[in-house]
VOBA-889285 format. One record per atom (N, C-alpha, C, O): residue in one letter; x, y negated, z. Coordinates in steps of 0.05 Angstrom, whole numbers, plus 5000, padded with zeros to 4 digits. Layout:
AXYZ/...
//
This chain:
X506827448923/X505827718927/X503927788904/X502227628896/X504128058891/X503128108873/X499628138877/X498928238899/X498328088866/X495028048859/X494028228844/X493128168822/X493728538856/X493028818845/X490428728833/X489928788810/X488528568849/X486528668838/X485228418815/X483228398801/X487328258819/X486628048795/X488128178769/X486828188748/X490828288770/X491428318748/X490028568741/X490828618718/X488328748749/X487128978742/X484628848724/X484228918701/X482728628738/X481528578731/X482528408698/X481628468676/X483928268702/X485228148673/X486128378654/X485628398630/X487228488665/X487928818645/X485928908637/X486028898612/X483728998645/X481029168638/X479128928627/X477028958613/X480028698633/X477328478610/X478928418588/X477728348568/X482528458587/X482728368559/X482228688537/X481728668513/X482328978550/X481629118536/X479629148536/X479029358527/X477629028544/X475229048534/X474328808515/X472028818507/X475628648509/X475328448492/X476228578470/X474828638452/X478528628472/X479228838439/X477829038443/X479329148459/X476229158442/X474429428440/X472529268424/X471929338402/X471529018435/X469728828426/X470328828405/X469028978389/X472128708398/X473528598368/X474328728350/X475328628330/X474129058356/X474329208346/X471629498340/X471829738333/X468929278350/X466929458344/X466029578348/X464229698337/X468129658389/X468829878390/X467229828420/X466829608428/X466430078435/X465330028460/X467430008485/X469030198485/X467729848503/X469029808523/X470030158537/X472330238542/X467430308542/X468530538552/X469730798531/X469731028540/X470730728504/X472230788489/X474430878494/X475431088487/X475630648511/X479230648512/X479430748539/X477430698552/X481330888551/X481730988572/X484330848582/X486430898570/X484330648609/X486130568608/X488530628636/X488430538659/X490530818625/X492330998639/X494430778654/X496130658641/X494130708691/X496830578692/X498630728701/X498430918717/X501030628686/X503830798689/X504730578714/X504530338715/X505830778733/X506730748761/X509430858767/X510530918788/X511030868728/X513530988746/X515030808754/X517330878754/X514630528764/X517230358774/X515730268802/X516330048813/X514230398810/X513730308845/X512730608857/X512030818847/X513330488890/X512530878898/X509830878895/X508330798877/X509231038927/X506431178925/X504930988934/X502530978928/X506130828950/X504530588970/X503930358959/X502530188970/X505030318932/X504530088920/X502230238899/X500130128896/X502730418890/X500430538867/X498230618880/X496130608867/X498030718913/X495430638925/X493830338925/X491430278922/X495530238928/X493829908917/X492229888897/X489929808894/X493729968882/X493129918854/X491130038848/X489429918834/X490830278854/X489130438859/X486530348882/X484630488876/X486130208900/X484230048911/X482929978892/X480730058886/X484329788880/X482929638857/X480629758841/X479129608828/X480330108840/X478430188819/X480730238794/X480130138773/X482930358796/X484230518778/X483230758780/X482630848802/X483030888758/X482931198760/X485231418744/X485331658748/X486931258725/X488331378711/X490931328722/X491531098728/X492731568726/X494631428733/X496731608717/X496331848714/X499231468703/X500731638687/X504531588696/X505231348699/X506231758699/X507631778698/X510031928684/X509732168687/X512431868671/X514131908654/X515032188670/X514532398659/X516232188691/X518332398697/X517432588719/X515532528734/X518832818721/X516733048731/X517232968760/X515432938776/X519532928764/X520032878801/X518332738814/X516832768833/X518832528792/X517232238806/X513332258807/X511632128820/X513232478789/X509632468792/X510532698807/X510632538826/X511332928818/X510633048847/X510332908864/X508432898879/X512932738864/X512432548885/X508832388890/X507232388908/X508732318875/X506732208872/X503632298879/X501932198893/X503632598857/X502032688866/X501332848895/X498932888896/X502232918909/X502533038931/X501932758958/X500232808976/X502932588956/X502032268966/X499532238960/X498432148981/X498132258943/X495532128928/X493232288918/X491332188907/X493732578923/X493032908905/X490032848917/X488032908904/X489632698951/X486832708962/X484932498943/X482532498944/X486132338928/X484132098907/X483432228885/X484332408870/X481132078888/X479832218851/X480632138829/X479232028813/X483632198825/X484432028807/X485332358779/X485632598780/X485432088758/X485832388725/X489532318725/X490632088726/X490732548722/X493632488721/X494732618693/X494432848683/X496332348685/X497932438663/X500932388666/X502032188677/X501932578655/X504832548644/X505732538621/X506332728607/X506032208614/X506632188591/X509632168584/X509931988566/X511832278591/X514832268592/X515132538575/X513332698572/X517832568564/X518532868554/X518832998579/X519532908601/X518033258573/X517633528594/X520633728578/X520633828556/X523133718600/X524033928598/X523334298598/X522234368618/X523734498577/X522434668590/X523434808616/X521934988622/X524934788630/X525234918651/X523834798670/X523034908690/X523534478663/X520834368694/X518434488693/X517034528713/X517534588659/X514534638649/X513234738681/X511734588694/X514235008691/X512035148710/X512734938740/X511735048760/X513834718746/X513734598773/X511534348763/X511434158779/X509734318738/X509334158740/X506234168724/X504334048735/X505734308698/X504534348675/X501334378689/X499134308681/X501934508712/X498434568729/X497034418741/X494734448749/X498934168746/X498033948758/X497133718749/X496533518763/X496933738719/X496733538694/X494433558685/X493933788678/X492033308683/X489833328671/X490633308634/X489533428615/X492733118633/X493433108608/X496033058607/X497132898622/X497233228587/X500833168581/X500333068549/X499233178530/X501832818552/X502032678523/X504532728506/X504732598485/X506532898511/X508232848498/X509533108486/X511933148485/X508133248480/X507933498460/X510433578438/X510033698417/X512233518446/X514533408416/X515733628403/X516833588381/X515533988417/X516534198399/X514934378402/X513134368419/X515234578386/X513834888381/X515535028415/X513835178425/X517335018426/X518535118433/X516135038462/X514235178469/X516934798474/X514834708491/X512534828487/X512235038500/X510534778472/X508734948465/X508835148480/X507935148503/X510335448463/X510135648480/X511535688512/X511435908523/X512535468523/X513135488547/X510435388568/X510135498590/X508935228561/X506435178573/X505035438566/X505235598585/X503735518548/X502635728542/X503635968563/X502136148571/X506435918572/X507036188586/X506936028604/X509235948600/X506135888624/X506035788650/X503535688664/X503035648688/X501835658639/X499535548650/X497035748661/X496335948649/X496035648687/X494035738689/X491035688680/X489235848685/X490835488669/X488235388652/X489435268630/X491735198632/X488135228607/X487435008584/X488734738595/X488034608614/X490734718577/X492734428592/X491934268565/X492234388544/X491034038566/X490233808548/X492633648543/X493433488560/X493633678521/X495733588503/X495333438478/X493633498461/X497333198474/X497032998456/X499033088438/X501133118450/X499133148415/X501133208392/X503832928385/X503532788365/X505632898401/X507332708401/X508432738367/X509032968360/X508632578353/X508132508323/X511032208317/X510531968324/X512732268310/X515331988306/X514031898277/X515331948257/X512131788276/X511531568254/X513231368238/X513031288215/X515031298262/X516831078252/X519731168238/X521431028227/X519431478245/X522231518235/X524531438253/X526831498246/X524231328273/X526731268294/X527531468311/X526331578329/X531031508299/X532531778312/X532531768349/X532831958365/X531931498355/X531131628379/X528631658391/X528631688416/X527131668381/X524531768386/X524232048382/X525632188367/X522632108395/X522132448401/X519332458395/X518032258401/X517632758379/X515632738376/X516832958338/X519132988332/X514633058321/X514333148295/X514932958276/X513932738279/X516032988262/X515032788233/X513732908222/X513633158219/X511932688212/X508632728192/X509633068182/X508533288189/X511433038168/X512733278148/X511733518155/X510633668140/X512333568193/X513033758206/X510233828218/X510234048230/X508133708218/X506933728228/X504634058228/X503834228244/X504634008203/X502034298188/X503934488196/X502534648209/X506634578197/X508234768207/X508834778241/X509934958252/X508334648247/X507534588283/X504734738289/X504534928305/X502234608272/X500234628282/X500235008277/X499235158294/X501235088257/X501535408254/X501635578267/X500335788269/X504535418287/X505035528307/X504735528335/X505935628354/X503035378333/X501035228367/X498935358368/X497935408389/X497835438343/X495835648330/X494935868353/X492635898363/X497035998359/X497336208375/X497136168404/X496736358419/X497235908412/X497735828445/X495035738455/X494835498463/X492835918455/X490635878468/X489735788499/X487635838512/X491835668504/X492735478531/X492735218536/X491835078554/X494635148504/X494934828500/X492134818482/X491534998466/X490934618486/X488434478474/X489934178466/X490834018482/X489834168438/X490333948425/X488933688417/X488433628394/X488333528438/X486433348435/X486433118421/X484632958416/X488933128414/X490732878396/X492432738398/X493632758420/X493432538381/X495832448380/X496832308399/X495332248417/X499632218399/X501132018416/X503231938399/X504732078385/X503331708401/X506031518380/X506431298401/X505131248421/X508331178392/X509930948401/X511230788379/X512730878362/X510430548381/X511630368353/X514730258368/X514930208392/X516830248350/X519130128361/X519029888378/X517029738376/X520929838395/X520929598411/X521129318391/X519629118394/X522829338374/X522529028363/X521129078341/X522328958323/X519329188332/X516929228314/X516328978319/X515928878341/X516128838284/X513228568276/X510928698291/X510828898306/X509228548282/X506428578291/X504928718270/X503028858276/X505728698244/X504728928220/X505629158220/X504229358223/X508529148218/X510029418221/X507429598252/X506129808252/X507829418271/X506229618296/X503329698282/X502129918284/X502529448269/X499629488266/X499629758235/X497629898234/X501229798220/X501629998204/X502430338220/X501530568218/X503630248230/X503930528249/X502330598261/X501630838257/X500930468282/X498030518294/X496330608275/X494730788283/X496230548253/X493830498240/X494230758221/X492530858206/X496930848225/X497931098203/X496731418218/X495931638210/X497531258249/X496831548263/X494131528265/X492931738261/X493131358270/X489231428267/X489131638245/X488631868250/X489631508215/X488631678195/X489831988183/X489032108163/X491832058203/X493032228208/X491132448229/X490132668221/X491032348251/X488632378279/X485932518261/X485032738263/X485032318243/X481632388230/X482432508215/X480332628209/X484632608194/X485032798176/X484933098192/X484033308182/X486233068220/X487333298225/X484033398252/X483833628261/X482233188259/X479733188269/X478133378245/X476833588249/X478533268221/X476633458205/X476333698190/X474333798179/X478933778194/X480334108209/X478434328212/X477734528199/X477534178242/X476434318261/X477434648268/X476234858268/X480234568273/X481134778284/X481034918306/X480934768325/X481135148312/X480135248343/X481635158359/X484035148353/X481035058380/X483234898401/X484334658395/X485834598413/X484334518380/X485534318365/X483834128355/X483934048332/X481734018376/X479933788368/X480633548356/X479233478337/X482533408364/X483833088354/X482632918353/X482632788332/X481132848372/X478732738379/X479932408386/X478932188381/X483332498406/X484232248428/X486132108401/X486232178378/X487431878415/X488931788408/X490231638426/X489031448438/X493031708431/X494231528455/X496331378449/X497931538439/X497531128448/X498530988435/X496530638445/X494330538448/X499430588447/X499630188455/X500530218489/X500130408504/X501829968495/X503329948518/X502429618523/X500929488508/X503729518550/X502729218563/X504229088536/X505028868542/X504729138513/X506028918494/X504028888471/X503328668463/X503029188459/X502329178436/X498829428441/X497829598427/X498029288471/X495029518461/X493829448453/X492129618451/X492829168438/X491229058424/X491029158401/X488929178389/X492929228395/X493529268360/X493429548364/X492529668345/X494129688384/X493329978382/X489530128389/X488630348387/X488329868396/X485629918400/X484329798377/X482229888369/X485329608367/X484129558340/X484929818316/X483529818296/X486829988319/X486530188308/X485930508319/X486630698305/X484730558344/X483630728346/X483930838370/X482431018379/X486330728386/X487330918413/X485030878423/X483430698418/X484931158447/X482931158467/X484831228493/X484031158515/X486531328490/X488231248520/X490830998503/X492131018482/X490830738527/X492830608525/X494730648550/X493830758570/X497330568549/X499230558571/X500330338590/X502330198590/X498530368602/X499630018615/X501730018645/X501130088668/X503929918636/X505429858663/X505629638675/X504329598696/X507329448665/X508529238677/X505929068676/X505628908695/X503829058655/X502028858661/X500628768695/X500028578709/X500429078696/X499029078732/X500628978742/X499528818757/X503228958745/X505728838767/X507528628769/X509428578784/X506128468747/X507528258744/X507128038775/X508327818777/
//
């Protein structure tokens, strides 16, 4: 039987050991668990434990979710691609959406939202055709046109290093979108702080906190 509150506790002391080792303060990193492979009754556990972040990939599955759980004080993200036709069943219910990947999205939140929706600029660093997100390239012509959407608030980035990424290759990519993140932090564009950085998963958040994330994504670690 799984051990919510031991592996929570092991999850939250090894990222705070890399925060350590990285100079960095423990309440730095914000650590988001992704709950899309159990329902609502298992992510209440987990949630016992002193979770507060809870993130999920797909829009169904966090209604679901949230509507089960909407009475906890919990911060909800959706970090999955957002079709635009789900945008208005879902965009109002999001403390933060991480996965920002067109101009087009953009103006579909902008037309659906009722407050300032906190968005991470999804960024394909690695160049991998199936990854979703800007290349570097595209970016200054994105931000142009996000310009206008005084809805989405751009708090910063989100990347993903490939699955069979070395440990340099990850640690170069992480380490590309930080200096990408503080280039585009010193801006200081209206709406467009770039303050966050979200990036690392139960494989590789070490190496994404030694370069800068402050939200990581952790799934399977809690559930093993």
């Amino acid at each position: 039987m799984t051990d919510f509150q031991k592996n929570k506790d092991l999850v939250f002391e090894q990222v705070a050991q890399a925060a350590q080792a990285a100079n960095r303060s423990k309440d730095s990193v914000n650590i988001i668990a992704v709950t899309k492979y159990v329902d609502s009754g298992v992510a209440a556990r987990l949630i016992d434990t002193g979770i507060t972040h809870i993130g999920e990939n797909r829009v169904d599955v966090f209604l679901d979710k949230y509507e089960a759980l909407k009475d906890r004080p919990l911060t909800w993200h959706l970090i999955g691609s957002l079709q635009r036709r789900k945008v208005k069943n879902v965009i109002n219910l999001v403390d933060y959406f991480h996965a920002l990947d067109s101009v087009k999205l953009a103006l579909e939140i902008q037309k659906r939202a009722e407050h300032t929706i906190k968005c991470f600029l999804q960024v394909n660093i690695s160049g991998e055709e199936s990854k979703h997100g800007f290349k570097v390239s595209e970016i200054d012509e994105a931000l142009a046109a996000i310009s206008e959407c005084d809805k989405v608030e751009l708090v910063g980035l989100m990347t993903m290093a490939p699955k069979d990424a070395s440990g340099n290759e990850i640690n170069d990519i992480f380490g590309r979108a930080n200096q990408i993140r503080q280039e585009l932090q010193k801006r200081g564009l209206p709406h467009m702080p770039f303050t966050e950085l979200s990036m690392g998963m139960s494989g590789d958040f070490k190496l994404a906190i030694q370069n800068g994330a402050t939200f990581v994504r952790i799934g399977t670690s809690f559930f093993k």
